[in-house]
C-alpha positions as CSV (number, residue, x, y, z in Angstrom):
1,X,-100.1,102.6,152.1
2,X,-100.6,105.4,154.7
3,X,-99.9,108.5,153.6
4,X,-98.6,111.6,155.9
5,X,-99.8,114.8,154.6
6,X,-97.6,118.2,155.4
7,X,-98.4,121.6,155.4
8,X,-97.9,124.3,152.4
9,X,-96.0,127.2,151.6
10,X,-95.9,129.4,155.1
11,X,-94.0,132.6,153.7
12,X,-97.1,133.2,151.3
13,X,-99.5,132.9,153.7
14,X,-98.0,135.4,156.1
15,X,-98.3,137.6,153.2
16,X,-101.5,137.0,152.3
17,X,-102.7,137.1,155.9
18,X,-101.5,140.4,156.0
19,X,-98.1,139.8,158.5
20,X,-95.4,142.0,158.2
21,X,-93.5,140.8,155.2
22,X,-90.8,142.2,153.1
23,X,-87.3,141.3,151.5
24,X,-84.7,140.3,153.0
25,X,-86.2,139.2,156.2
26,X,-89.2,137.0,154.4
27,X,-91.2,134.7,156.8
28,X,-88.8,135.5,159.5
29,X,-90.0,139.4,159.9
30,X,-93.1,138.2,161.2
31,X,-91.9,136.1,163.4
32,X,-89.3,139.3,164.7
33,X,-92.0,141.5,164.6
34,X,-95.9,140.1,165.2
35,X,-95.2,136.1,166.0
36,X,-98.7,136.0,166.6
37,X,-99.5,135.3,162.3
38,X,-97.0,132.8,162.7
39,X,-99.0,130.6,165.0
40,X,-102.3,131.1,162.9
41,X,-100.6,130.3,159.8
42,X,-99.9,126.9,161.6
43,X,-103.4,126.5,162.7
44,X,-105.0,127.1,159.4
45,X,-102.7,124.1,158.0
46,X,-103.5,122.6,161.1
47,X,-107.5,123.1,160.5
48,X,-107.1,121.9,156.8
49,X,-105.4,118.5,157.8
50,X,-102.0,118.5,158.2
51,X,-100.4,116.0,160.0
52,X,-97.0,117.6,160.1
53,X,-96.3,121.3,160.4
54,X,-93.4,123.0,159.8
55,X,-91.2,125.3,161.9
56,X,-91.0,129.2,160.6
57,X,-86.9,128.7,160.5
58,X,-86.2,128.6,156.8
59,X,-85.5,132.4,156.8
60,X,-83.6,132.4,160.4
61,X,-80.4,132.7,158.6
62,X,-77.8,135.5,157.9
63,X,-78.5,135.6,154.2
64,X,-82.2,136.7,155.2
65,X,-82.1,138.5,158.5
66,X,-78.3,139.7,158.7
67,X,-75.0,138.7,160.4
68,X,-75.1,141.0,162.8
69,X,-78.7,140.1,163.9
70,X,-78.5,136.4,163.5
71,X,-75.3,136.6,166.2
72,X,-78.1,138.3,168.9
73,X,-81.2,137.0,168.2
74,X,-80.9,133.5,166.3
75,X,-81.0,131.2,168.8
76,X,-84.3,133.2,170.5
77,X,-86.0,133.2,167.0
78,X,-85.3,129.3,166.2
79,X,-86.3,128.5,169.7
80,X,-89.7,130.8,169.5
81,X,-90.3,129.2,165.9
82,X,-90.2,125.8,167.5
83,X,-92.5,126.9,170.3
84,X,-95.1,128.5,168.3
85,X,-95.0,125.6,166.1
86,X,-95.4,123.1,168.9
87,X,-98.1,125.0,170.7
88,X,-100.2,125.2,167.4
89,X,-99.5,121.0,167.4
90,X,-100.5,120.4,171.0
91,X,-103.5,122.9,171.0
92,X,-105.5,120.3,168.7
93,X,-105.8,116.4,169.8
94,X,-102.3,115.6,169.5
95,X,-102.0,114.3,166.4
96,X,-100.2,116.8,164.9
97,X,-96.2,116.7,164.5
98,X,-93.6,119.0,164.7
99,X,-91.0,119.3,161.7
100,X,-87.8,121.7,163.0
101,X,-87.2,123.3,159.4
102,X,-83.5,123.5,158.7
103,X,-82.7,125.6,155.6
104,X,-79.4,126.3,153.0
105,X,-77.4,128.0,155.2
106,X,-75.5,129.7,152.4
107,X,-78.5,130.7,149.6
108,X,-81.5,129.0,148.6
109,X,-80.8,127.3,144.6
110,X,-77.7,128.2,145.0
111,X,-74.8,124.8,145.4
112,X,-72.0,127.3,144.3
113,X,-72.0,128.8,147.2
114,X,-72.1,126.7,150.1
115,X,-69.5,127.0,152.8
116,X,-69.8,124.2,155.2
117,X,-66.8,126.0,157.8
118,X,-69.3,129.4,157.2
119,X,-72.5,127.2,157.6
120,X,-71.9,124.8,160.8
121,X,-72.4,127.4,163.4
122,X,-75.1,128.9,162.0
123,X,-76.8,125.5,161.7
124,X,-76.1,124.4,165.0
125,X,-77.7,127.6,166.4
126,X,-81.6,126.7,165.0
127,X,-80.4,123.1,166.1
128,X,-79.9,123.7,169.8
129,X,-82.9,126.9,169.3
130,X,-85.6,124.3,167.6
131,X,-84.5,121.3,169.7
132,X,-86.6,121.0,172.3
133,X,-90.1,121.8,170.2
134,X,-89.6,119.2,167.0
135,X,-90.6,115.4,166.3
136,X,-88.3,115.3,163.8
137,X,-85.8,117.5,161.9
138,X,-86.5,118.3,158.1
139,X,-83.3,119.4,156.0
140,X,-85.1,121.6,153.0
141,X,-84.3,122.7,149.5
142,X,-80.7,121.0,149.3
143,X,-79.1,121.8,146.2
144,X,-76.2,119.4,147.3
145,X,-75.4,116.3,148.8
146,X,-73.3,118.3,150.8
147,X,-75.2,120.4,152.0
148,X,-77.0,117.0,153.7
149,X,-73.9,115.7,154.8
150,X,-73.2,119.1,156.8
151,X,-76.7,118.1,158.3
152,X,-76.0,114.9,159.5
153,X,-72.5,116.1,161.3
154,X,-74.6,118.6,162.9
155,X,-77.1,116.9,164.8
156,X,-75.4,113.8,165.3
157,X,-77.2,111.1,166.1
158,X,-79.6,112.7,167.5
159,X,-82.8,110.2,168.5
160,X,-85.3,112.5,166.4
161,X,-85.6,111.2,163.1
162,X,-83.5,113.0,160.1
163,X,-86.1,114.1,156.7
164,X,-83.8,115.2,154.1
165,X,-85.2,117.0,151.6
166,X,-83.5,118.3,148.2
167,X,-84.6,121.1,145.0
168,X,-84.4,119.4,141.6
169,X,-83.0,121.5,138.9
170,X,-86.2,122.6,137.0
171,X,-85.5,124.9,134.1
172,X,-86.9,124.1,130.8
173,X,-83.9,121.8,129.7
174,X,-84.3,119.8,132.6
175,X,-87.7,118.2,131.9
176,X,-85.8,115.9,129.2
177,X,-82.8,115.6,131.1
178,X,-82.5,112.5,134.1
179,X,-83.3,114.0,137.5
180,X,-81.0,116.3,139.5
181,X,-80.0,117.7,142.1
182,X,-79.3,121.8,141.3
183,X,-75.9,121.1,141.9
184,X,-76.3,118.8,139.0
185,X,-75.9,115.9,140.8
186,X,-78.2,112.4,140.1
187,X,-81.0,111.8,142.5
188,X,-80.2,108.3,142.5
189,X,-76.5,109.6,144.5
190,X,-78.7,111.6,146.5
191,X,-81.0,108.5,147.4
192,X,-78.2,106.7,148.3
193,X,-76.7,109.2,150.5
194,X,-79.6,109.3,152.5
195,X,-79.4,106.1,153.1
196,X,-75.8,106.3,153.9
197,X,-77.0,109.2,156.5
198,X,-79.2,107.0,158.0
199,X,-82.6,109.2,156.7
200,X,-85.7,107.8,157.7
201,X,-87.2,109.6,154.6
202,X,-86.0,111.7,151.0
203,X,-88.2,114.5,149.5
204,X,-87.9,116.7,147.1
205,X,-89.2,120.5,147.5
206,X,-89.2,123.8,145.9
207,X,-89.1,122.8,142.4
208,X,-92.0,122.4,140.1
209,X,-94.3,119.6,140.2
210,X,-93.2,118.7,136.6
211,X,-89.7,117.3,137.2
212,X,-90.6,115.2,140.9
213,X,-92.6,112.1,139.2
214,X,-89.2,110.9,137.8
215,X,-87.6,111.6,140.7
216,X,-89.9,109.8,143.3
217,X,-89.7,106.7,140.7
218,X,-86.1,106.6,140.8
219,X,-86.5,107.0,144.7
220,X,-88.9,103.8,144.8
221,X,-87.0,101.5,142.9
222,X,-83.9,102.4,145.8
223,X,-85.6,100.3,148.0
224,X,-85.0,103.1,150.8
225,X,-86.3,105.4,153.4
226,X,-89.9,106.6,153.2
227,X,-90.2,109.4,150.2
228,X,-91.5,112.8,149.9
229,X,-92.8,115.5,147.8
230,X,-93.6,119.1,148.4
231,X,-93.6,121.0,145.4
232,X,-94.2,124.9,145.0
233,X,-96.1,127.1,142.4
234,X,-93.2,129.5,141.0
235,X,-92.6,129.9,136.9
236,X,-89.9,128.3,136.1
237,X,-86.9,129.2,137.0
238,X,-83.8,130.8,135.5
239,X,-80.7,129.5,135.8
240,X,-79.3,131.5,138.5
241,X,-82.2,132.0,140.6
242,X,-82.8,131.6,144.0
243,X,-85.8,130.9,146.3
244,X,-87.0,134.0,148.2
245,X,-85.1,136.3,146.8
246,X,-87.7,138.0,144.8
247,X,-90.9,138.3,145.0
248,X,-91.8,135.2,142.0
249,X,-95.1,134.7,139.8
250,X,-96.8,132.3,141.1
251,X,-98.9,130.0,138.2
252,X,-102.6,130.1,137.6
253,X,-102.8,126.7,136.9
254,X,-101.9,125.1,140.2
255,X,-105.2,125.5,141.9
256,X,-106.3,123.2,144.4
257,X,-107.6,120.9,141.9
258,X,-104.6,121.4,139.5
259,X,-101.7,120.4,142.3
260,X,-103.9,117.6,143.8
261,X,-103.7,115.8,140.1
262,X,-99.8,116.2,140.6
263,X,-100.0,115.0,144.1
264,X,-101.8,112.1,143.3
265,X,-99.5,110.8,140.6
266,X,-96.6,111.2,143.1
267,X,-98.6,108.9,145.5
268,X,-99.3,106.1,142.5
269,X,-95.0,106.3,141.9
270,X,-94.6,105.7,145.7
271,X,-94.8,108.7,147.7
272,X,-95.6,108.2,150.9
273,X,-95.2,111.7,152.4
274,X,-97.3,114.9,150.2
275,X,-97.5,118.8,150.9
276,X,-96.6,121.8,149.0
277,X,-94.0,124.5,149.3
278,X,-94.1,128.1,147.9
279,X,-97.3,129.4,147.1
280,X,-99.4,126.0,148.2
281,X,-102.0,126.9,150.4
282,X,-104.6,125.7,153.0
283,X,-106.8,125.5,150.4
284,X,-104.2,122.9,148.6
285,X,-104.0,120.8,151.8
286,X,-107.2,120.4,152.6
287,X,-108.1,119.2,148.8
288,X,-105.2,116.4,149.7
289,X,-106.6,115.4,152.9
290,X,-109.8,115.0,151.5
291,X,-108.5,112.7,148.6
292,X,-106.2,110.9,150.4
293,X,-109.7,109.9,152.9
294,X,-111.4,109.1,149.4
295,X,-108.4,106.6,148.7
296,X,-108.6,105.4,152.0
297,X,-112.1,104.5,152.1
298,X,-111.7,103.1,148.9
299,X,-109.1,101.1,149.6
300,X,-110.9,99.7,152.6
301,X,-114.0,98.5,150.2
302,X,-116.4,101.7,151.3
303,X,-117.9,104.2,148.7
């Protein structure tokens, strides 16, 4: 089985490189105000062995960077997130792809509150911005079936493959409950609504690496598209939080060597497509890519 590896947690590394970083704007401030981090946040994934990276879009988004702000500048911040993504891709030998990150238009966590009449043209702007830089379009921390439906209608049948990618309800009740969605809806509905929206793959993202093992097994036994996990390092979460609002603890115990045990049972249940979200590092990735060339070679009969 060949596994595609994906980058980590960008917003974090901004920060930790030093970009200009602050609530509400997030990842997108340095992209407004020094794009330059942006690019070199790609290349260190890049370096460590990603095979996908990930457009800087996820914060492009009035809930983030303001209505007001969003109606000037959106399309010219989803179309330089794409560029600088695809620049950092085509700088190395070519084998790097291009995800265009498309994010909850209406709050991160948050199912209550989406508003697909408020969310279509906002979505459509980073669709037409990112077009022209992405391999393929990734659909992130969905707390709805919805949310992926709004997706689909968007781009259309566009040629570049659809990635929809969903955030499991992970507070402390829901480790003995079965999987869901944070709308509370099954995964298995969500499986088969990706197939339904003709997904070439289903991930799950932004939750904790506890609650996706059940999640990618009930996505195996589907028989459907190629699936995904990218899981992040937060606490767990209260019931009414949302993702990059505040400024969460990340845990001690997910160091490279901690997620990569997580990563690898993922990849035994049948994930095909690994990475990490908030907080995951280059330091994460390049412990994957190295384990996933161990599993290769052993696969292959070599030591």
């Amino acid at each position: 089985m060949s596994i595609t590896l994906l980058d980590g947690g960008t917003g974090r590394e901004l920060l930790r490189m030093g970009a200009p970083f602050r609530q509400p704007e997030w990842s997108a401030l340095a992209l407004m105000e020094a794009p330059l981090f942006v690019r070199r946040v790609h290349e260190a994934f890049i370096d460590a062995g990603a095979d996908v990276i990930v457009t800087n879009s996820y914060a492009i988004v009035p809930f983030h960077i303001g209505a007001e702000r969003f109606e000037n500048d959106g399309f010219r911040l989803a179309a330089l997130a794409g560029r600088l993504a695809r620049e950092a891709a085509d700088a190395g030998d070519g084998q790097v792809l291009t995800a265009g990150s498309l994010p909850p238009i209406c709050g991160s966590y948050r199912a209550e509150w989406f508003d697909p009449v408020f969310a279509r043209p906002i979505l459509a702007t980073l669709v037409e911005g990112l077009q022209p830089f992405v391999d393929h379009w990734q659909a992130e921390t969905m707390s709805s079936i919805e949310e992926a439906e709004l997706v689909r209608e968007v781009i259309g049948r566009d040629a570049k493959p659809l990635w929809l990618s969903f955030t499991l309800r992970d507070d402390d009740e829901a480790r003995f409950l079965e999987p869901q969605l944070r709308s509370g809806q099954r995964v298995a509905d969500a499986v088969a609504a990706a197939m339904r929206l003709d997904a070439q793959a289903i991930l799950f993202n932004c939750s904790q690496p506890e609650v996706m093992g059940a999640a990618v097994s009930i996505a195996a036994d589907s028989a459907g598209p190629r699936i995904g996990v990218y899981a992040n390092a937060f606490a767990v979460s209260r019931t009414q939080a949302q993702a990059n609002s505040e400024m969460r603890e990340i845990r001690c115990d997910l160091t490279p060597e901690g997620y990569l045990a997580w990563v690898n049972d993922w990849i035994d249940r049948g994930a095909e497509i690994v990475g990490g979200c908030c907080g995951i590092g280059p330091e994460h990735i390049r412990a994957i890519r190295e384990s996933i060339g161990k599993r290769a070679r052993q696969g292959a009969g070599m030591p």
